[in-house]
C-alpha positions as CSV (number, residue, x, y, z in Angstrom):
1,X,7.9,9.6,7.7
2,X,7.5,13.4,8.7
3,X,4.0,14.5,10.2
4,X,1.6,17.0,8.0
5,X,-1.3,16.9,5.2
6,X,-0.6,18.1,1.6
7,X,-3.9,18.1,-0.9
8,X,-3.5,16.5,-4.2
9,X,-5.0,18.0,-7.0
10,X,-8.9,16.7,-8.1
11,X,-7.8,14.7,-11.4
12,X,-9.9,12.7,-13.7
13,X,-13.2,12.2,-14.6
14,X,-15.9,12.0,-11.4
15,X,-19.5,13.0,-10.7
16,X,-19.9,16.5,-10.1
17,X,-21.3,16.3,-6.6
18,X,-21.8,14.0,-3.9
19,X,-25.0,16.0,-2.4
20,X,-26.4,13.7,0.3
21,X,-23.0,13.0,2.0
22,X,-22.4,17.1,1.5
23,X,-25.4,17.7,3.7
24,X,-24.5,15.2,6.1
25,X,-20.5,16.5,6.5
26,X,-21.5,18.9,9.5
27,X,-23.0,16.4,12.2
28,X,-21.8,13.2,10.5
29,X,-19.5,12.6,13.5
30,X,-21.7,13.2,15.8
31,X,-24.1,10.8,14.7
32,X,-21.6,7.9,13.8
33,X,-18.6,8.0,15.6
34,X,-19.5,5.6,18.4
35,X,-20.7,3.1,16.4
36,X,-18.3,3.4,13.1
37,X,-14.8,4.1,14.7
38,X,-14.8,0.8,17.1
39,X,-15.4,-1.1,13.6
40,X,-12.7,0.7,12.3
41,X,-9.9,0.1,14.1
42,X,-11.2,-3.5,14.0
43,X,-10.9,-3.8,10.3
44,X,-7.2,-2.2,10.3
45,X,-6.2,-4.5,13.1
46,X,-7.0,-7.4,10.7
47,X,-4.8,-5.4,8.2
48,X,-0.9,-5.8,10.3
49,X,-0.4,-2.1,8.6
50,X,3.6,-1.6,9.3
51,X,5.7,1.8,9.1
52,X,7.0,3.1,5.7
53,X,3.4,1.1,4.3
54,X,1.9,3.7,1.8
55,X,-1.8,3.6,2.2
56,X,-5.0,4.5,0.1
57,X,-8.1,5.6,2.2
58,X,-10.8,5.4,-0.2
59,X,-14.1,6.9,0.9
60,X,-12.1,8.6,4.2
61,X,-15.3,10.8,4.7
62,X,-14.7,13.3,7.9
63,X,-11.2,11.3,8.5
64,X,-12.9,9.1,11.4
65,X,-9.9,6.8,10.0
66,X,-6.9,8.7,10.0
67,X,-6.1,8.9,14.0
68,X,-6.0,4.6,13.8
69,X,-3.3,4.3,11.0
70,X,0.1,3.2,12.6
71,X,2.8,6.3,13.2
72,X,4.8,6.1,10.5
73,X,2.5,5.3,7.6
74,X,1.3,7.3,4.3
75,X,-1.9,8.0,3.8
76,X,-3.8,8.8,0.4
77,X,-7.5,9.8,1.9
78,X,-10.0,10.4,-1.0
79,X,-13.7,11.0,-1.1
80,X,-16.1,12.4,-3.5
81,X,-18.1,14.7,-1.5
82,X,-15.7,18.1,-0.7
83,X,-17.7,18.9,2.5
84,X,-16.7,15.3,4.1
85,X,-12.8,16.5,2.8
86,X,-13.2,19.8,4.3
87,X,-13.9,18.1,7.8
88,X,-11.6,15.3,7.1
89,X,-9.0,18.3,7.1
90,X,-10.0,19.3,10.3
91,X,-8.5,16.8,12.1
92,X,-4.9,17.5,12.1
93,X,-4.2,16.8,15.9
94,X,-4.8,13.1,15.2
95,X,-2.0,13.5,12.4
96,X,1.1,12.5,14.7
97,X,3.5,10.2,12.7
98,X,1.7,10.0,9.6
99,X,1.7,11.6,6.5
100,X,-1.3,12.4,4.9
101,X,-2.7,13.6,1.0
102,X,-6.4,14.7,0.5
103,X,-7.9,14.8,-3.0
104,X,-11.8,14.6,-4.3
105,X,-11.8,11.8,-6.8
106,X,-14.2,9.4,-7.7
107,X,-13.8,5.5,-6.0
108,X,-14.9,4.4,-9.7
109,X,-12.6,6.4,-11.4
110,X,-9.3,7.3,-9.3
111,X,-6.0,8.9,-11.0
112,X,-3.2,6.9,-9.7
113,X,-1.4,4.6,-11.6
114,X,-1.4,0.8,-11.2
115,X,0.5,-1.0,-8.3
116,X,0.8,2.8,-6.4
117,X,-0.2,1.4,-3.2
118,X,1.0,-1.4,0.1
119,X,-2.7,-1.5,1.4
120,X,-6.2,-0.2,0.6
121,X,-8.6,0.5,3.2
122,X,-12.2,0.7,2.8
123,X,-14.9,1.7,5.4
124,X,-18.4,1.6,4.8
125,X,-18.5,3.0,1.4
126,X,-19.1,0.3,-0.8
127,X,-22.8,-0.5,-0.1
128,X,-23.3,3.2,-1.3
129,X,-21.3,3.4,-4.7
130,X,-23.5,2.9,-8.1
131,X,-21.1,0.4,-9.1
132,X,-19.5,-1.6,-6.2
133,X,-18.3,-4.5,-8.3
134,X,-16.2,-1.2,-10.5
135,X,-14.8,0.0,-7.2
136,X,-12.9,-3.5,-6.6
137,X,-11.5,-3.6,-10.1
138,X,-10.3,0.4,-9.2
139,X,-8.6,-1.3,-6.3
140,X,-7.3,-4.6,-8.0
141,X,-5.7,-2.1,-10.5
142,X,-4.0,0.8,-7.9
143,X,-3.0,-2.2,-5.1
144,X,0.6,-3.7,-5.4
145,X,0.6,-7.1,-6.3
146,X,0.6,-8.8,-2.7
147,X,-1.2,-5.4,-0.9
148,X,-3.3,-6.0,1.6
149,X,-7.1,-5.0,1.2
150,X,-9.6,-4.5,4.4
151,X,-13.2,-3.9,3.9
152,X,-15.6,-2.7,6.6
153,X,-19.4,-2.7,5.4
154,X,-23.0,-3.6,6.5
155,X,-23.4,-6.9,4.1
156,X,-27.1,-8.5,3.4
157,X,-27.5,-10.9,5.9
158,X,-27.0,-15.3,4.7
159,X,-30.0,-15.8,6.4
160,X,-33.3,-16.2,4.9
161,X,-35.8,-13.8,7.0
162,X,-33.1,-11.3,7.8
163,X,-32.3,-10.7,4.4
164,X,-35.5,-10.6,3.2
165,X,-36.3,-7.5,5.3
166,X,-32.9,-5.8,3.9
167,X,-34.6,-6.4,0.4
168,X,-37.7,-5.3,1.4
169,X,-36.9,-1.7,3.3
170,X,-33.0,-1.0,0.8
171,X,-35.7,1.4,-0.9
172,X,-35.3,3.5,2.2
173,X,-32.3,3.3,2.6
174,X,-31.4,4.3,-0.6
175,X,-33.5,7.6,-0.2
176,X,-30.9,7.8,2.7
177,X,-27.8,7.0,0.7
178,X,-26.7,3.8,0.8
179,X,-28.0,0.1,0.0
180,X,-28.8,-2.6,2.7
181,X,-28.9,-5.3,0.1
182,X,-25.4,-5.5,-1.4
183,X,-24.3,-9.2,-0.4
184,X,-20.3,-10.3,-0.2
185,X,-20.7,-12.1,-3.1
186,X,-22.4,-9.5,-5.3
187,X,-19.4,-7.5,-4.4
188,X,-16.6,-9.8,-5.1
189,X,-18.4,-11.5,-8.1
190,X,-15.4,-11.3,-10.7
191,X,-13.0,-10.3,-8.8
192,X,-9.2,-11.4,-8.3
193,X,-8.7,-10.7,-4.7
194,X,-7.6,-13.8,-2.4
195,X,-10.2,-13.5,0.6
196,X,-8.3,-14.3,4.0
197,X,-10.5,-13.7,6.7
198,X,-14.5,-12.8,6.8
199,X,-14.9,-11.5,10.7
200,X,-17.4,-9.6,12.6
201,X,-16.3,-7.6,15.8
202,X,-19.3,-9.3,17.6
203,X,-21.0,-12.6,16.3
204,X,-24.6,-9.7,15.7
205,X,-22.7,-7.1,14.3
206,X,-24.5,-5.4,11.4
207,X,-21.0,-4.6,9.8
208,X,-18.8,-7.0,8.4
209,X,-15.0,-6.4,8.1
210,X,-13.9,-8.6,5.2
211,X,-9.6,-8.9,4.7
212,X,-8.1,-10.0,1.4
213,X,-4.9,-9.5,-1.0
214,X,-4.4,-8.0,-4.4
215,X,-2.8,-11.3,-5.9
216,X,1.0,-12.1,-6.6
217,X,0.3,-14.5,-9.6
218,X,-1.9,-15.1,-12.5
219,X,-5.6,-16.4,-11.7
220,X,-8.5,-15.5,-11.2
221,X,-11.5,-15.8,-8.9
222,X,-12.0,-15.2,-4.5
223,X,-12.0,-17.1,-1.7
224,X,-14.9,-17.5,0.8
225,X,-14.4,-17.6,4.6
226,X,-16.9,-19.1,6.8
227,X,-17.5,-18.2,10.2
228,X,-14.8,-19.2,11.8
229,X,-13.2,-16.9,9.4
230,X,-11.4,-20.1,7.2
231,X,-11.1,-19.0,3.6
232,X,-12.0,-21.4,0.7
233,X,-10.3,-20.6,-2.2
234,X,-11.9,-21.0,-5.8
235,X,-11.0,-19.7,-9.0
236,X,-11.3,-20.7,-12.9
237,X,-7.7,-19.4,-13.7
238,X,-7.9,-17.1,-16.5
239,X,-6.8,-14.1,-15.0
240,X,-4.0,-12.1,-16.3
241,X,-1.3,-10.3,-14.7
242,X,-2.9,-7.0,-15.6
243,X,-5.8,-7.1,-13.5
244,X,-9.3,-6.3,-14.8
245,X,-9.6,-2.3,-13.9
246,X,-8.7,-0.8,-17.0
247,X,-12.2,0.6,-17.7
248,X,-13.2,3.5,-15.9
249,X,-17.2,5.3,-15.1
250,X,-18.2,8.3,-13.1
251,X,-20.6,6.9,-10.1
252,X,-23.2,9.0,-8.1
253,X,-21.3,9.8,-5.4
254,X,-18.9,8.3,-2.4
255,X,-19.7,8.2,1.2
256,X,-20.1,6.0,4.3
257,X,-22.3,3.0,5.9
């Protein structure tokens, strides 16, 4: 692939603004570099990302992602809030090998057509869409069958007391712009994708990296992995071919925790 950005036009219908993560774009790095980009590269390392692999960054934010993709790859980087782009953009010495598209679209709502990407990367922007369970059917629908699909988010804790207190302060952090009570299975409930590995990068870590695949074949359900990261499969098997992300919302705004 050759090195350089191009920006894709803004297409379909989206919110009109993402104002919290706007405000935020100018010292976002500052504040959550350290802790975000070691989670990062992480999740991609789960991901075995390989040249000539055309790649959907959804939620890219200020681009903390786009210096850990492989040489080689394509990268689509999307996010709601223009501010986030604009920095994003910013960051064309990290560029080398890769080929990267910017466009403000809507996670909820995005204008590609079905099967356009080899892997989807997602970094700690579902916990702060309106619709979480919508952005994995957007992703079922736009991933190849096969594509792999990494996931890097806080998740509401399994155990009792911890996640108790995520229930009882999310009101704050909602004020702040994302949830702390959006559980795995809250996010996964209905969907098609085949779970391979649950990990954290330390056995605390507040952020979960969760690795799965757009499936080959007809079926439908998720896996679970435990904490050795062992996946156990379930699934009714009424899916169909098609996927499940045909129906499309605005949301309230993209951004990153």
């Amino acid at each position: 692939m050759n090195n350089g950005k191009s920006t894709l036009p803004v297409q379909g219908r989206r919110a009109e603004k993402a104002p919290i993560y706007n405000k935020f774009a100018g010292f976002y790095d500052a504040v959550f570099e350290w802790v975000f980009s070691p989670r990062i590269v992480f999740a991609l390392g789960m991901m075995d990302l390989k040249p000539g692999d055309k790649i959907l960054d959804l939620g890219c934010g200020t681009g903390l992602s786009l210096q850990h993709f492989p040489p080689g790859v394509e990268v689509f980087a999307v996010d709601l809030a223009s501010n986030m782009l604009a920095e994003a953009k910013t960051k064309t010495s990290h560029f080398q090998g890769r080929k990267i598209h910017f466009a403000r679209m809507d996670a909820l709502n995005l204008a590609f057509a079905e099967h356009s990407f080899d892997a989807v990367f997602v970094s700690f922007v579902v916990s702060v869409v309106r619709d979480p369970t919508q952005v994995i059917r957007e992703i079922e629908r736009v991933a190849k069958p096969g594509a792999r699909i990494g996931v890097i988010n806080h998740f509401k804790s399994e155990k009792k007391l911890l996640g108790s207190l995520e229930n009882l302060f999310n009101p704050v952090f909602v004020r702040l712009g994302w949830r702390s009570d959006l559980a795995i299975d809250e996010l996964l409930q209905g969907s098609r994708l085949e779970v391979k590995q649950i990990r954290k990068k330390r056995r605390a870590d507040l952020w979960t990296a969760i690795l799965a695949r757009n499936p080959m074949t007809n079926g439908h359900g998720h896996g679970h992995a435990n904490g050795n990261g062992n996946v156990h499969a379930h699934g009714n098997g009424n899916g169909n071919g098609n996927g499940n992300g045909n129906g499309h919302h605005a949301s309230n705004g993209n951004g990153h925790h």
